[in-house]
Backbone as a ProteinNet text record, in pm:
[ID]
protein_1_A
[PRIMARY]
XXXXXXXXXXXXXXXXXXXXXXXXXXXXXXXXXXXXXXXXXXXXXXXXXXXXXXXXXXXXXXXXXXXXXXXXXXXXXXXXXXXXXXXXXXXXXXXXXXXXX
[TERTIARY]
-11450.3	-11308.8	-11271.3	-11331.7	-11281.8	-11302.9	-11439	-11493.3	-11423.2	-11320.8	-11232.4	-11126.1	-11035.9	-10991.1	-10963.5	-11086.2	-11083.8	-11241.6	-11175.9	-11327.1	-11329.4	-11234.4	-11296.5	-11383	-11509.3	-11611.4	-11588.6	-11493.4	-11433.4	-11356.1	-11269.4	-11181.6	-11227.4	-11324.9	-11404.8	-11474.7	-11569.3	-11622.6	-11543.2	-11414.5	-11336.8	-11301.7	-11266.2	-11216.1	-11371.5	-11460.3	-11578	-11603.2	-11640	-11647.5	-11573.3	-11452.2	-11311.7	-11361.7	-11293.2	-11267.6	-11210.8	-11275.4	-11252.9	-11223.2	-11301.8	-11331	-11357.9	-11439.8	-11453	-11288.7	-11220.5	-11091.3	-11014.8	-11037.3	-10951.4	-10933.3	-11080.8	-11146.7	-11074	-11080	-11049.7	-10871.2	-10835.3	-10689.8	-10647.5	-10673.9	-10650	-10717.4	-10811.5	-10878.3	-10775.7	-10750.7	-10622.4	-10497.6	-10472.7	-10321.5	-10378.7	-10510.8	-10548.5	-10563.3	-10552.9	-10599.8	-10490.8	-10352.6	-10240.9	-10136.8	-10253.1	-10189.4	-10157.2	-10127.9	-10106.2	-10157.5	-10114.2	-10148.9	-10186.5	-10293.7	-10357.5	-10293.2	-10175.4	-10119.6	-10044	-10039.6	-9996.3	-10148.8	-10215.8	-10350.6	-10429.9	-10412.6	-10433.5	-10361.2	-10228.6	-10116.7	-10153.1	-10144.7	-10195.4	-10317.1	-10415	-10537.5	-10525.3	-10428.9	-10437.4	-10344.9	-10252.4	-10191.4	-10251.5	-10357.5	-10409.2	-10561.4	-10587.1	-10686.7	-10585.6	-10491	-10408.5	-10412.1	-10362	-10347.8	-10469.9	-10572.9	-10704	-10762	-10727.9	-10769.6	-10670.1	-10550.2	-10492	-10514.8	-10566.5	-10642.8	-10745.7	-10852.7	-10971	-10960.9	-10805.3	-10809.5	-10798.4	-10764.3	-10752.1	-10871.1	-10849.4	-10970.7	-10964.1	-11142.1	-11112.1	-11059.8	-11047	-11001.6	-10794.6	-10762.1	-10622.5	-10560.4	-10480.3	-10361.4	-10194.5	-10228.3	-10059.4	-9972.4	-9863.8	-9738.8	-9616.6	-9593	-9472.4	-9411.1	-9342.1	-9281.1	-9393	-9511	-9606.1	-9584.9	-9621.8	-9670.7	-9550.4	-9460.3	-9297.4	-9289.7	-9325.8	-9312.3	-9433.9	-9536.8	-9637.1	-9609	-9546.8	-9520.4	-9404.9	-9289.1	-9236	-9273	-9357.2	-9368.2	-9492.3	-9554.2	-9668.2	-9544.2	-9428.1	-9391.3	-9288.6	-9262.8	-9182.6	-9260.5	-9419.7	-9486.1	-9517.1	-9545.2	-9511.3	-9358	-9275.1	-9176.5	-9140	-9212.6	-9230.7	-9312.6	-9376.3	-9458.2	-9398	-9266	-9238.8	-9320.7	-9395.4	-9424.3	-9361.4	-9386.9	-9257.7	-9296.4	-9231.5	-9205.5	-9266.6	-9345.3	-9397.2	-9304.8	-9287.6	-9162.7	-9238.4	-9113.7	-9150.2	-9226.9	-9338.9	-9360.5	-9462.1	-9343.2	-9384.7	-9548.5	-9566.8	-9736	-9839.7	-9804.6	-9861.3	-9864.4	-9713.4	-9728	-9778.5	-9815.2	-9891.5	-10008.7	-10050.4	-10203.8	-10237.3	-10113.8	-10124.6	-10158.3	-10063.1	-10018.7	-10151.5	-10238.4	-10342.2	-10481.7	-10467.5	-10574.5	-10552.2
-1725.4	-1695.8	-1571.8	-1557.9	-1429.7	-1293.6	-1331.5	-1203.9	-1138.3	-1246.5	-1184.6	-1125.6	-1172.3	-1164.2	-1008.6	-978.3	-843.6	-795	-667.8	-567.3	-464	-492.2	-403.8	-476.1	-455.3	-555.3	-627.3	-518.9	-606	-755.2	-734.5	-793.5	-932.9	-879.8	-1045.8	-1096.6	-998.9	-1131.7	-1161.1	-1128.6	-1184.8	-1340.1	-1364.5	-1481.3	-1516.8	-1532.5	-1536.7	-1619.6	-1604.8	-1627.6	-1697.2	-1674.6	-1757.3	-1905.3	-1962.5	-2138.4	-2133.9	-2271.4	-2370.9	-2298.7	-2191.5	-2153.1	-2225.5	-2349.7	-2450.8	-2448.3	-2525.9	-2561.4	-2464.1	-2331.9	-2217	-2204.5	-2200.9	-2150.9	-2260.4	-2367.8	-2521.2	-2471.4	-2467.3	-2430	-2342.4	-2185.3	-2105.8	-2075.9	-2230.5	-2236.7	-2295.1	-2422.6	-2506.3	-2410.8	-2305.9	-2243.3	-2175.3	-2097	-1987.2	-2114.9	-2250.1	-2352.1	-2358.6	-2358.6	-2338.4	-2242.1	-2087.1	-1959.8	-1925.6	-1902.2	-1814.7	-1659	-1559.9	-1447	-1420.2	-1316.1	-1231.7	-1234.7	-1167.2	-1115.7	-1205	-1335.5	-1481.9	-1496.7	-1528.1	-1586.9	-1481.7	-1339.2	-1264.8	-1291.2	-1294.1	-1365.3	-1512.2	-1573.3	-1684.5	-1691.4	-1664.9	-1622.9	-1551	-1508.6	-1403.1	-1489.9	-1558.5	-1661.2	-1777	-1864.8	-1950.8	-1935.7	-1814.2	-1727.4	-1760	-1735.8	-1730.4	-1899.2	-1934.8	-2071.5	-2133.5	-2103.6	-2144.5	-2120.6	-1991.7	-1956.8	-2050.2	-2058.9	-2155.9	-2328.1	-2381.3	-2462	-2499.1	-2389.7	-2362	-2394.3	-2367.8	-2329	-2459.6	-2581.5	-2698.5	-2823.5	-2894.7	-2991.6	-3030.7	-3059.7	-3127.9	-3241.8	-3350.1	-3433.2	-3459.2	-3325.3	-3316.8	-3331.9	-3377.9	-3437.6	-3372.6	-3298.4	-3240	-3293.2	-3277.6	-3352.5	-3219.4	-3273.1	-3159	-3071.5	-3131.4	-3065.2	-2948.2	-2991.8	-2905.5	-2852.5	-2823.5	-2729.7	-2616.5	-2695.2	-2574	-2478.4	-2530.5	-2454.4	-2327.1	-2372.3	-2268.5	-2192	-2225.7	-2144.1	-2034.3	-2090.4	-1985.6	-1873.1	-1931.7	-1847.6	-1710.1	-1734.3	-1668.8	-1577.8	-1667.3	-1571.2	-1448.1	-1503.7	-1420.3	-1300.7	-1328.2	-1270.4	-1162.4	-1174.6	-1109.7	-1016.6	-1052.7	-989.9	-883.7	-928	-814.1	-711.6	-690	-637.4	-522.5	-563.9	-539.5	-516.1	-645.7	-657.6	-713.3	-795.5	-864.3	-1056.4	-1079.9	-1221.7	-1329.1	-1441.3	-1549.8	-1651.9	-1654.4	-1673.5	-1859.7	-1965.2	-2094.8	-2114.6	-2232.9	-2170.4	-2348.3	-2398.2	-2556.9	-2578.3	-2527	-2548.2	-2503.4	-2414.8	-2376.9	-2510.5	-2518.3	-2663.7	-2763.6	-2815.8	-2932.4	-2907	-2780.7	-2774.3	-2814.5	-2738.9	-2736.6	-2923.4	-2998.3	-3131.2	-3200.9	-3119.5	-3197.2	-3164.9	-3101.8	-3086.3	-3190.3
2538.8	2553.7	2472.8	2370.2	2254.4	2347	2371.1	2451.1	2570.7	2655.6	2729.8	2692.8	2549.4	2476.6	2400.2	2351.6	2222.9	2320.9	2292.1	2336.1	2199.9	2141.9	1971.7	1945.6	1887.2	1822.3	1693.4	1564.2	1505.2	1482.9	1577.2	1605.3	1689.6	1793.6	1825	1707.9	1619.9	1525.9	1434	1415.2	1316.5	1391.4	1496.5	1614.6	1582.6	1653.2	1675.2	1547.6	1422.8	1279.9	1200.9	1280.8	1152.2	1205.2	1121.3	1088.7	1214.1	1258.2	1347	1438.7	1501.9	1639.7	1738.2	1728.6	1867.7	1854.2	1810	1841.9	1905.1	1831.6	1923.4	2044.1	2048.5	2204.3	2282.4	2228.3	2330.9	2397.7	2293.5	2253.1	2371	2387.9	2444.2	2590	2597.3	2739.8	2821.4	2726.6	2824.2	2806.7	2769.2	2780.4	2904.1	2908.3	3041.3	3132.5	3135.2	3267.1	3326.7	3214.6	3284.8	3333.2	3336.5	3380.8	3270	3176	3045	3055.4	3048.7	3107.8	2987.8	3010.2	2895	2728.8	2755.1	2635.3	2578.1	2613.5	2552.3	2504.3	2547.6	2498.8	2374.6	2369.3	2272.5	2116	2173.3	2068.1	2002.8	2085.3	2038.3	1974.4	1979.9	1969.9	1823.1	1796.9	1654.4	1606	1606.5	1558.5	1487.2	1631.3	1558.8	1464.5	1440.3	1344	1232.4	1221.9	1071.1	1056.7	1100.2	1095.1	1043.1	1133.5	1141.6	958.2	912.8	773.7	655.3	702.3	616.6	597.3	693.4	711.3	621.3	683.6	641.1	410.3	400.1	251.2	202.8	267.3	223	220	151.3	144.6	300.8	309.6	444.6	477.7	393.8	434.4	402.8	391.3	392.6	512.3	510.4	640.6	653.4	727.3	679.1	771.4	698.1	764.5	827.8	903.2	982.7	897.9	814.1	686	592.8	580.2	514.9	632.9	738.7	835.9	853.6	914.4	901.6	792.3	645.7	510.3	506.9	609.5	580.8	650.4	833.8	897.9	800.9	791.6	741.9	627.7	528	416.9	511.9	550	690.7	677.5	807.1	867.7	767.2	676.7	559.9	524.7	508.5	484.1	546.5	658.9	808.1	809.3	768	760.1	661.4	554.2	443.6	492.5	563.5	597.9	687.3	751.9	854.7	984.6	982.8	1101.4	1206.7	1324.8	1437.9	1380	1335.1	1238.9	1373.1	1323.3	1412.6	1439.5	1579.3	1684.4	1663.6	1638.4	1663.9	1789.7	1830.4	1975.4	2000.9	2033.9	2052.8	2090.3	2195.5	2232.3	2082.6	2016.5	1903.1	1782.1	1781.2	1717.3	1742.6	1827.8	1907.8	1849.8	1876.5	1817.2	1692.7	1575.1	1430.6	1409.3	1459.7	1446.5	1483.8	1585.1	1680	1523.2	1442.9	1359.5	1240.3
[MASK]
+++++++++++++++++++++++++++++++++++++++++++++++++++++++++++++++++++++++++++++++++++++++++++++++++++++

C-alpha cells in the first residue's frame, strides 16, 4: 500500500519502517476498499505515522482512553500549528482506528 502511496524513497521507508505498519496498511486498505481517493489515503497515511510514533512511545501494554487520545490529538495538533503548518482536522474514521489499537 505505501508503495502506491509515496514514490520519494524517503518517505516510503519512513511508512514502510514506522510502528505498527501492518495496522496502517490494514487501515488505509479498507479506506481505498471504500473509494477513498489518493490524496485522502496519503493524508491519512501521514497522519496515522504520527499517531503510529506516539503509540509506539508507550508501554505496550497501555490502554488509552478517549480522553487520553483527544489530549494527544490536540497538543499534535497545537504543535502542528506552531509550526504553521495546516492543523489536524478531527476526522471520525481516524478515530475509530486510534480507539481500535
Amino acid at each position: 500500500m505505501f508503495d502506491q502511496l509515496f514514490s520519494y524513497p524517503a518517505a516510503l521507508q519512513r511508512h514502510r519502517d514506522g510502528p505498527l505498519a501492518e495496522e496502517r496498511v490494514a487501515y488505509l486498505e479498507s479506506l481505498a476498499a471504500q473509494g477513498a481517493a489518493p490524496g485522502t489515503l496519503v493524508r491519512r497515511a501521514r497522519y496515522c505515522l504520527c499517531v503510529a510514533r506516539e503509540v509506539a512511545r508507550q508501554p505496550a501494554d497501555h490502554l488509552f482512553d478517549p480522553v487520553e487520545i483527544e489530549s494527544l490529538a490536540a497538543e499534535w495538533a497545537a504543535r502542528r500549528a506552531a509550526d504553521r503548518t495546516p492543523a489536524w482536522r478531527k476526522d471520525k474514521d481516524l478515530m475509530a482506528f486510534l480507539t481500535s489499537l
